[in-house]
C-alpha positions as CSV (number, residue, x, y, z in Angstrom):
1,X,-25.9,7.2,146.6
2,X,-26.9,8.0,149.9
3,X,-25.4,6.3,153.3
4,X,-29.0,4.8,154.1
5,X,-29.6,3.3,150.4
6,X,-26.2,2.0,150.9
7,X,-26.9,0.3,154.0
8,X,-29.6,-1.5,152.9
9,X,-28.0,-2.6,149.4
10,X,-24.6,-3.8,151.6
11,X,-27.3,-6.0,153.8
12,X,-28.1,-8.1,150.3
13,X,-24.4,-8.7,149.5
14,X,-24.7,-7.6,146.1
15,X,-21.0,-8.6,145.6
16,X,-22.2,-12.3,145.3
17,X,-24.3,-11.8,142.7
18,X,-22.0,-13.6,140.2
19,X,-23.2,-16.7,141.8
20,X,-27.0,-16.7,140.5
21,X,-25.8,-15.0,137.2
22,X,-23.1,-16.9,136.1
23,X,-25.3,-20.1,135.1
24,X,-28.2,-17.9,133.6
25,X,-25.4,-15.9,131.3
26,X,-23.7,-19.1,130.5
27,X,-26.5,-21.3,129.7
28,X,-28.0,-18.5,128.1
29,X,-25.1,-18.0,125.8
30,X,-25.0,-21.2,124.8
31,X,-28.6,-21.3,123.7
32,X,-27.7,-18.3,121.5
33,X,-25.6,-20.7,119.3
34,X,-28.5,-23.5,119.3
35,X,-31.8,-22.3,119.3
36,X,-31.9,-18.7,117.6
37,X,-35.6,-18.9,118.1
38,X,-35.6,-19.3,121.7
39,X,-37.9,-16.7,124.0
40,X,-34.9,-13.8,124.1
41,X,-37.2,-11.9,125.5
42,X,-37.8,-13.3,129.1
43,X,-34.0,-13.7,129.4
44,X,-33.7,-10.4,131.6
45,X,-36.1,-11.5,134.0
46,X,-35.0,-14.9,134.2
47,X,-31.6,-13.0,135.4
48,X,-33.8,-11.0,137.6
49,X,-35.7,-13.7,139.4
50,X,-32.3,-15.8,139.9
51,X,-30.8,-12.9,141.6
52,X,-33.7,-11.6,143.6
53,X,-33.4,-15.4,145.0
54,X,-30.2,-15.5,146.1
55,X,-30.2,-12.2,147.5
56,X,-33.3,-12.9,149.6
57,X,-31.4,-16.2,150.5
58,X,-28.5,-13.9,151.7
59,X,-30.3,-11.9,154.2
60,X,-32.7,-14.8,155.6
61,X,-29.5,-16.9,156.0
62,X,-27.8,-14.2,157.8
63,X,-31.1,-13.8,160.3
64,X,-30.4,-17.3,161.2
65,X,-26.5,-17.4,161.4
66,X,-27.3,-14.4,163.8
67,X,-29.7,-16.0,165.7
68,X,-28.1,-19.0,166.2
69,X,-24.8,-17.2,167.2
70,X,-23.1,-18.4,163.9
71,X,-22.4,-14.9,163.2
72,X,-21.0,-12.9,166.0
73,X,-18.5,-9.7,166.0
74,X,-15.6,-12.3,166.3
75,X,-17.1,-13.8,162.8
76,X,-15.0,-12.6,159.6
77,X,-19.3,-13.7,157.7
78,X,-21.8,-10.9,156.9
79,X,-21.4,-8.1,159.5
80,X,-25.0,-6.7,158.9
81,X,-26.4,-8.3,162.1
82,X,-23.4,-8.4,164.6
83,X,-22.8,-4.7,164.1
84,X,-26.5,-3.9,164.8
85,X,-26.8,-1.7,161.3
86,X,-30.3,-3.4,161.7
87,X,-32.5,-5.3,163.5
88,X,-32.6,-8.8,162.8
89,X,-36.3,-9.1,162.4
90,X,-36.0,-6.2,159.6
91,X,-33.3,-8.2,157.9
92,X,-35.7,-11.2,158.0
93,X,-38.6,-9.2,157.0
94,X,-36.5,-7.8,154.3
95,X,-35.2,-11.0,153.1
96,X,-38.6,-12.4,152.7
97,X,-39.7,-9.2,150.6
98,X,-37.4,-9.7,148.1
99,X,-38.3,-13.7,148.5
100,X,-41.6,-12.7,147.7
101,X,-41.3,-10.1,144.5
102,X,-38.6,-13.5,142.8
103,X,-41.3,-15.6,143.6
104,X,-43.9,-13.4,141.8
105,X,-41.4,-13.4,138.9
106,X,-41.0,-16.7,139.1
107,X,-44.4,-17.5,139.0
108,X,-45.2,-15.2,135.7
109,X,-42.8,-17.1,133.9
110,X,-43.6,-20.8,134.9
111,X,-46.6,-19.2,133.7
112,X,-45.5,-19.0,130.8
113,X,-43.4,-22.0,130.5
114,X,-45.1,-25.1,132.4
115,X,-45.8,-26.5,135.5
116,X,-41.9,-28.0,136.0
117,X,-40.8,-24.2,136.2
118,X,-43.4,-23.6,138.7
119,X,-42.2,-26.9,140.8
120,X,-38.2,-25.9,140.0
121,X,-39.3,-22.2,141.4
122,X,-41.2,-24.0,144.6
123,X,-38.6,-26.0,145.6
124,X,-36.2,-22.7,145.1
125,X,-38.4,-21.1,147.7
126,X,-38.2,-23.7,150.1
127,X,-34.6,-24.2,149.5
128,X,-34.2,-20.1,149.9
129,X,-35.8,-20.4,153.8
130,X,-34.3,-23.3,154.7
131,X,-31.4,-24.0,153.5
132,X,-29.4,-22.7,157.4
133,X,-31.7,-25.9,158.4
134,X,-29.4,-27.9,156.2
135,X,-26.3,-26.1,156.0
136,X,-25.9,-26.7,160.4
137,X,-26.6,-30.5,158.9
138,X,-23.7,-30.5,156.6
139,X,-25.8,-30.6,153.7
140,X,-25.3,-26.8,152.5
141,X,-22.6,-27.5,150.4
142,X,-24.9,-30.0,148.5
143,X,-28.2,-27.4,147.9
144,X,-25.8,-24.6,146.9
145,X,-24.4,-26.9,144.4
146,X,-28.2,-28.5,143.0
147,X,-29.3,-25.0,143.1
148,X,-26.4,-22.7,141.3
149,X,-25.4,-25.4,139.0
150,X,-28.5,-27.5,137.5
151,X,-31.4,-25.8,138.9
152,X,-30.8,-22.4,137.6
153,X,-29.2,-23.8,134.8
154,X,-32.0,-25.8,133.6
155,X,-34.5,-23.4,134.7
156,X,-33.1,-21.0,132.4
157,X,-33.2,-23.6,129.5
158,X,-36.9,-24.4,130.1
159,X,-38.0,-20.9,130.4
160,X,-36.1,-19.7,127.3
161,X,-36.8,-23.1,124.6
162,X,-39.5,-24.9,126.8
163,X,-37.1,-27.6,126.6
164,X,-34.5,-29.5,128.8
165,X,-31.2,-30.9,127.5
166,X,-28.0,-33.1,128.7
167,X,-25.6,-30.2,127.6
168,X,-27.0,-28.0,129.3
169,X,-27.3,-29.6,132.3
170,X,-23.6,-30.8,131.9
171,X,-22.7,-27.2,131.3
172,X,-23.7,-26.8,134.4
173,X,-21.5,-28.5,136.9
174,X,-18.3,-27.1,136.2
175,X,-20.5,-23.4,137.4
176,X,-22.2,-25.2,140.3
177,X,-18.8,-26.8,141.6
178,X,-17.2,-23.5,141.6
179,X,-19.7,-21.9,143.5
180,X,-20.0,-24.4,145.7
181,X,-15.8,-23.9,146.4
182,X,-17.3,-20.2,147.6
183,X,-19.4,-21.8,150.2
184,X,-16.9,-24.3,150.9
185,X,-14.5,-21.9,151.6
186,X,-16.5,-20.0,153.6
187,X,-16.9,-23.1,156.2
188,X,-13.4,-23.9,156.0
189,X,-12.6,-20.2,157.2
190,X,-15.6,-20.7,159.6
191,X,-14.6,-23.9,161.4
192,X,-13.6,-22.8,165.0
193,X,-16.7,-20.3,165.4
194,X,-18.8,-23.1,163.7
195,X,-18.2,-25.7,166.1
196,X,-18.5,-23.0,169.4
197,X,-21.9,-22.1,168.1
198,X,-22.7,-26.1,168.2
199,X,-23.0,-26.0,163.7
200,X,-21.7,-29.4,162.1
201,X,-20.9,-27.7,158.4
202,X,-19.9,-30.1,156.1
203,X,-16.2,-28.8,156.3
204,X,-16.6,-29.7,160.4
205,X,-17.9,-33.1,159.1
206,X,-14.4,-33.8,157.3
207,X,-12.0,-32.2,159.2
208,X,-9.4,-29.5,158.7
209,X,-7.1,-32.2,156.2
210,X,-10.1,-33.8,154.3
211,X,-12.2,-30.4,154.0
212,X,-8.8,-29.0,152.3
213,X,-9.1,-31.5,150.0
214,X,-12.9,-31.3,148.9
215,X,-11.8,-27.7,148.2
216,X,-9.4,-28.9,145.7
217,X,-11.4,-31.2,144.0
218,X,-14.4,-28.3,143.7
219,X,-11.4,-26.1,141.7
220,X,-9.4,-28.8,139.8
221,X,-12.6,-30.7,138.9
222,X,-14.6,-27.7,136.4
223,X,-10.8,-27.8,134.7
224,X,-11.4,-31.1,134.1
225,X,-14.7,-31.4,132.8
226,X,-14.6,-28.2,130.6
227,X,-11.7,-29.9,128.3
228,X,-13.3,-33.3,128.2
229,X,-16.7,-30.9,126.9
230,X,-13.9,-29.0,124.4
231,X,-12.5,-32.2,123.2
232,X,-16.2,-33.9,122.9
233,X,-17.8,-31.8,121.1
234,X,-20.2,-30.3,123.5
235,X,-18.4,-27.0,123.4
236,X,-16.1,-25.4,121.0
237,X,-12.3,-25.9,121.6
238,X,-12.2,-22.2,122.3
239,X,-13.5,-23.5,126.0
240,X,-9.8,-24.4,126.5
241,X,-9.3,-20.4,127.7
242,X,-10.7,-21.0,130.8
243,X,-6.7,-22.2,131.0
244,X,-6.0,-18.5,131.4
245,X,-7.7,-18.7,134.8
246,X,-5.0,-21.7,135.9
247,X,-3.1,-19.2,138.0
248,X,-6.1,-18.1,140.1
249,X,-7.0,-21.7,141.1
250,X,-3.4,-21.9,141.6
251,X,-3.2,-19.4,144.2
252,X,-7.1,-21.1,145.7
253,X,-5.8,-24.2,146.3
254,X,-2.4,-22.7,148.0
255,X,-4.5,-20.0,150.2
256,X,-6.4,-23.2,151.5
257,X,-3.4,-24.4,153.2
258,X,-2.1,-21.2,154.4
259,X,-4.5,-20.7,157.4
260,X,-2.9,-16.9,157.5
261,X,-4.6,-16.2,154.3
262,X,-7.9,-18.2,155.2
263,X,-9.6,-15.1,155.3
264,X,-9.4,-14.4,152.2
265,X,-10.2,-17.5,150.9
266,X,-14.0,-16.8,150.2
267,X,-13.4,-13.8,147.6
268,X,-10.6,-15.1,146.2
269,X,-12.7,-18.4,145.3
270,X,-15.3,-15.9,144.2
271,X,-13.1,-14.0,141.9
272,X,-12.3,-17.4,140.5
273,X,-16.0,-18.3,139.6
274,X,-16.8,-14.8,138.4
275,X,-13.4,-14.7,135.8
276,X,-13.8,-18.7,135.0
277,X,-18.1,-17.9,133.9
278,X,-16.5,-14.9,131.8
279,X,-14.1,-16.7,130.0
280,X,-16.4,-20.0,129.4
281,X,-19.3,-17.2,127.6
282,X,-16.0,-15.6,126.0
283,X,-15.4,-19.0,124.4
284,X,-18.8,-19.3,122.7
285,X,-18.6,-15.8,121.0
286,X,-17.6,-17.6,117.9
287,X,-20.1,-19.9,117.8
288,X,-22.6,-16.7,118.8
289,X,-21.5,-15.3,115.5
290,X,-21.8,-18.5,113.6
């Protein structure tokens, strides 16, 4: 690969693509078990479209952080802008390229599917531009969580069956709250060059003590609601693996705490989300096969 290609693939942080897969791949897997007769075929560019959004959501929110001094070469955030590998109006232009070629996706499948994919894509797009408008609100936390948890989620269920469900849409939290934590994390580690840049992150909102314990309750809480799905019947008991991942959120919840280690905070959250989405689509192999 060559050092420009590379450049400009680093600029998307491809590394958080997890994030937009995971609840495509999971959802997806558990419609494999229910509806056989689902639309397989559209499943790669559903994956395509939830990607090419977050990416382009990735490079307009870093034209913002960088504009509103959120990011600066004191940040630990994206380094893209702050070490002038590009201009910032090529990262927006850029952002809003790949904005536009997910939206044209987008829009072929809700043609395909009916009009509440083309509204769930619309609001996606607004949600994509804006969402630095909300996040210096202290409402970021909240969109990541609508967006990576339900609204892909159910998107991916519509698009697939042309139906909606409550398992799905339960299915999806314990995703959306995890990816969230990444977010979450992020602001936690972000707090000092948050509140010099004049940005009220919902982490600022609740303080250093409070803020570690919404991070908690974004780990503990997927734990929680993936064994009340084993032991009701909405997923298999072979959803109780995600226990293997205990030791990860183990060492989350103690890196919060540790403001030595806050630096690492966001990947190690990530790694968390990534390895807990495996092992959840791990658990409905047998059910796959049934």
């Amino acid at each position: 690969m060559s050092t420009e290609l590379k450049k400009w693939l680093t600029a998307t942080r491809p590394w958080s693509i997890p994030a937009s897969a995971a609840p495509v791949i999971v959802i997806a897997s558990w419609l494999y078990g229910h509806h056989a007769e689902a639309r397989w075929s559209l499943a790669p560019l559903v994956l395509l479209s939830a990607v090419l959004f977050q990416l382009a959501g990735n490079l307009i929110s870093d034209y913002f952080d960088f504009s509103f001094g959120v990011d600066t070469v004191e940040t630990a955030g994206s380094r893209t802008l702050p070490d002038k590998i590009f201009r910032p109006r090529t990262i927006l232009l850029y952002g809003l390229i790949i904005l536009a070629i997910g939206s044209l996706s987008g829009l072929y499948l809700a043609w395909l599917s009916g009009p509440f994919l083309f509204y769930l894509g619309l609001a996606g797009c607004v949600a994509t531009f804006f969402y630095y408008a909300l996040k210096f609100r202290g409402a970021g936390v909240f969109l990541i969580f609508v967006i990576f948890g339900p609204g892909i989620a159910l998107g991916t269920e519509y698009t697939l069956t042309c139906q909606l469900s409550w398992e799905c849409l339960l299915l999806s939290l314990p995703i959306g709250l995890l990816t969230t934590a990444i977010l979450h994390a992020n602001d936690i580690r972000d707090q000092t060059h948050d509140q010099a840049a004049g940005v009220h992150t919902f982490a600022l909102w609740l303080g250093p003590r409070n803020a570690s314990h919404f991070y908690r309750f974004l780990i503990i809480t997927p734990y929680l609601l993936i064994g009340g799905y084993g032991f009701s019947g909405i997923l298999p008991l072979t959803s109780l693996i995600i226990l293997i991942t205990l030791p990860m959120a183990r060492a989350a919840v103690h890196t919060v705490t540790d403001t030595r280690q806050l630096d690492s905070l966001d990947r190690i959250t990530a790694r968390l989300q990534t390895v807990f989405s495996i092992f959840i689509t791990v658990s409905l192999l047998p059910q796959i096969g049934h």
